[in-house]
Every structure is written in structure tokens, then in C-alpha cells.
Residue frames as qw, qx, qy, qz and C-alpha x, y, z in Angstrom:
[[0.047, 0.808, -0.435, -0.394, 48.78, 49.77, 78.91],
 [0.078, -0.188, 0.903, 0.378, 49.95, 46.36, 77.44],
 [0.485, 0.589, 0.597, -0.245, 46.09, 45.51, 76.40],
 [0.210, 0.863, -0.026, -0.459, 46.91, 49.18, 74.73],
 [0.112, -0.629, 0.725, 0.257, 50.28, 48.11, 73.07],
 [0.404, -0.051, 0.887, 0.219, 49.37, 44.32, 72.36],
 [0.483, 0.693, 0.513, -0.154, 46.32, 45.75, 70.02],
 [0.207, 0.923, -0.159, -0.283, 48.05, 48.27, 68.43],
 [0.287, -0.434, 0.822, 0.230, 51.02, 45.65, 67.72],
 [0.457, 0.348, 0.818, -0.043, 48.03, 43.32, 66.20],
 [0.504, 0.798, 0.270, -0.189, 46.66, 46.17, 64.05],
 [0.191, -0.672, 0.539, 0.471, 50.21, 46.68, 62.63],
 [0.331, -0.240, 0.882, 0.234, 50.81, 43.38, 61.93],
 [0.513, 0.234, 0.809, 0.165, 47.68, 42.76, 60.20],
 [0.145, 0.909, -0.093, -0.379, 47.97, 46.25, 58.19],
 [0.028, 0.555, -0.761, -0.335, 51.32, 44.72, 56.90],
 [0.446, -0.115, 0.888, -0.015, 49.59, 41.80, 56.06],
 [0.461, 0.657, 0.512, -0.305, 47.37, 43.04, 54.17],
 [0.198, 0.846, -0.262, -0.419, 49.46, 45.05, 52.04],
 [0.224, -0.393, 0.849, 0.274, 51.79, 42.47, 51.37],
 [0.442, 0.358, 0.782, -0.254, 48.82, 40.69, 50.46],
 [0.401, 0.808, 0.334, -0.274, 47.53, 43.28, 48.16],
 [0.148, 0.814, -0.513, -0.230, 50.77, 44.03, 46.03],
 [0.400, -0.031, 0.907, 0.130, 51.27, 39.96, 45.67],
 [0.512, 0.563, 0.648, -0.042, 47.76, 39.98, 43.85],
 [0.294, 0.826, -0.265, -0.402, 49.19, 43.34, 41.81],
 [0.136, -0.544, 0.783, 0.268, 52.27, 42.10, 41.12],
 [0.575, 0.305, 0.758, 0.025, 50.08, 38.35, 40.11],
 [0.479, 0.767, 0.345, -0.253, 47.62, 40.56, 37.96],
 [0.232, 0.811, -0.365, -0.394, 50.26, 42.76, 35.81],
 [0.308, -0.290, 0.861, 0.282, 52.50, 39.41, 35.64],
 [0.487, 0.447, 0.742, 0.108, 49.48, 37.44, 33.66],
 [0.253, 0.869, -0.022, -0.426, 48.82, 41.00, 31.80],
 [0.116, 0.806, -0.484, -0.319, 52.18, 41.03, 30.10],
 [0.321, -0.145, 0.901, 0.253, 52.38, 37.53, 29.57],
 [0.526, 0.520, 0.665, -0.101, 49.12, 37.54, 27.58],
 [0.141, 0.894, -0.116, -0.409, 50.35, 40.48, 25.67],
 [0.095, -0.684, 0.669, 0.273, 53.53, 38.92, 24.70],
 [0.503, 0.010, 0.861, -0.074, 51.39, 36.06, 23.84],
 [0.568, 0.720, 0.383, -0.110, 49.02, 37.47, 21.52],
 [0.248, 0.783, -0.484, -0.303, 52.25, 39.86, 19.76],
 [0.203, -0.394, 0.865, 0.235, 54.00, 36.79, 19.17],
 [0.461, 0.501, 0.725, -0.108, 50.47, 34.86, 17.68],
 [0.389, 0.830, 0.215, -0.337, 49.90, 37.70, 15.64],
 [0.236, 0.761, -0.506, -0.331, 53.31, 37.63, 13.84],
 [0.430, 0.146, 0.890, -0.049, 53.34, 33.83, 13.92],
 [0.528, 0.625, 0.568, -0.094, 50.16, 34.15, 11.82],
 [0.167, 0.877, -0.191, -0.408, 51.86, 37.04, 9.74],
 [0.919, 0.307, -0.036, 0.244, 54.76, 34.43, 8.86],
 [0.017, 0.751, -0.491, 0.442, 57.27, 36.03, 10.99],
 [0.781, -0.402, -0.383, 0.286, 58.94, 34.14, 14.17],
 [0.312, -0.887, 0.001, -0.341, 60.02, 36.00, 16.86],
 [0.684, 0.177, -0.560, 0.432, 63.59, 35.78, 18.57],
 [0.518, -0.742, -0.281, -0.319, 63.66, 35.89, 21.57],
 [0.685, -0.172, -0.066, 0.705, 67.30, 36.54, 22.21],
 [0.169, 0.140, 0.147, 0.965, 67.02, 40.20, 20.44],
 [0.104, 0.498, 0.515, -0.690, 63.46, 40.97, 20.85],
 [0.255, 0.449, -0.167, -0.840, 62.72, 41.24, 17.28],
 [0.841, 0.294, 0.380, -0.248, 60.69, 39.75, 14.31],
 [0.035, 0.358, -0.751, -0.553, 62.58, 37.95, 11.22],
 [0.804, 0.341, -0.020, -0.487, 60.46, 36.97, 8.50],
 [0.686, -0.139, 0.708, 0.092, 60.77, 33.41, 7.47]]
């Protein structure tokens, strides 16, 4: 019975580990996503002659 229990504790634990595990590397993956995004929009008006505030979120031409 504890043999029964101390496996079934182990597959829990390494069930939650995994997940946690897998939703870190999401959470990584989307983070770089949206920073490259926000990189290239801001490059692309940059290159437009625009600069990009980043208090309001909008472009003002220079």
C-alpha cells in the first residue's frame, strides 16, 4: 500500500513538474515573440523617420 501511494505521489510530482516546465518554455517562447515584434515595429518606423514613444504607445514624426 505505501509502495502504492509513494509511486503515485512520485508520478504527481513529476506530472507537476513537467508542466511547470512546459508553460516556463511557453511563457519564454511568446516573451521573445513579442519582443521581436516590438522590435522590428519600432525599426520599421525608425527607418520611416518616425520615433516611437514609449510612454503613449504611439509614433511622432520627427
Amino acid at each position: 500500500m505505501r509502495k502504492c501511494l509513494l509511486a503515485l505521489l512520485v508520478a504527481v510530482s513529476l506530472t507537476f513538474a513537467l508542466s511547470y516546465w512546459w508553460h516556463y518554455m511557453e511563457m519564454k517562447s511568446v516573451a521573445s515573440y513579442m519582443y521581436t515584434k516590438f522590435e522590428l515595429s519600432r525599426w520599421e518606423l525608425e527607418s520611416m523617420g518616425e520615433t516611437f514613444d514609449y510612454k503613449s504607445g504611439c509614433a511622432k514624426a520627427v
